[in-house]
N, C-alpha and C positions, 0 to 999 in steps of 0.2 A: 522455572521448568518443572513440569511433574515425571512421572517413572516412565510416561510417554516419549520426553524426547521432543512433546510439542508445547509452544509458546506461543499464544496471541499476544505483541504488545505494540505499543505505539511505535508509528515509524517515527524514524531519527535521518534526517537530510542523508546522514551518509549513507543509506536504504535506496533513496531516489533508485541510483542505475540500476543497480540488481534487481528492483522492481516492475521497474519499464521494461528490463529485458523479456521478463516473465508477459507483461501485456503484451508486448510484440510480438509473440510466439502465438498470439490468438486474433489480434487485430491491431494494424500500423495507427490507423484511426482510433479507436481506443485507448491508443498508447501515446498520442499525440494531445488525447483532449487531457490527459494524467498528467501527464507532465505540466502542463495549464493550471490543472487546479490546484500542484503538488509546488507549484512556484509562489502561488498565493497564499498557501501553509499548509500545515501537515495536519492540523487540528483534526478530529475523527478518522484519521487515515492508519490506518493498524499491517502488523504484517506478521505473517502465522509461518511460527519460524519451527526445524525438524532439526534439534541439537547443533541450534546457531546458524545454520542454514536458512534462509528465507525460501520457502516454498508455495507462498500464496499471499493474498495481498485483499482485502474488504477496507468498502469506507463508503464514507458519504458525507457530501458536504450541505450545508444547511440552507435553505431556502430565504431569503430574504422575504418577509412580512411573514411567515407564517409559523406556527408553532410547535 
């Protein structure tokens, strides 16, 4: 954490809920295909935290055959 108070770091499973809640507040469908990819791993899936707080949520998950 810096003097901000914000943290980007890797999501950790026990993130999952508090995450999807945050999707659902914008789209059920969005929040449905999350959880889909968030069951298959966490790998690239980050969460932008405001003094421990989860307040946002970026990722991508990688494309099979390409680079």
């Amino acid at each position: 954490m810096n003097e901000t108070g914000l943290e980007l770091r890797p999501m950790q499973p026990s993130d999952v809920p508090a995450v999807l809640n945050i999707i659902m507040e914008y789209d059920v469908d969005d929040a449905t295909e999350a959880r889909e990819t968030y069951d298959a791993g966490l790998e690239g899936q980050y969460c932008l935290c405001e003094r421990q707080t989860i307040i946002g949520v970026a990722g991508a998950k990688p494309i099979e055959n390409s680079d």
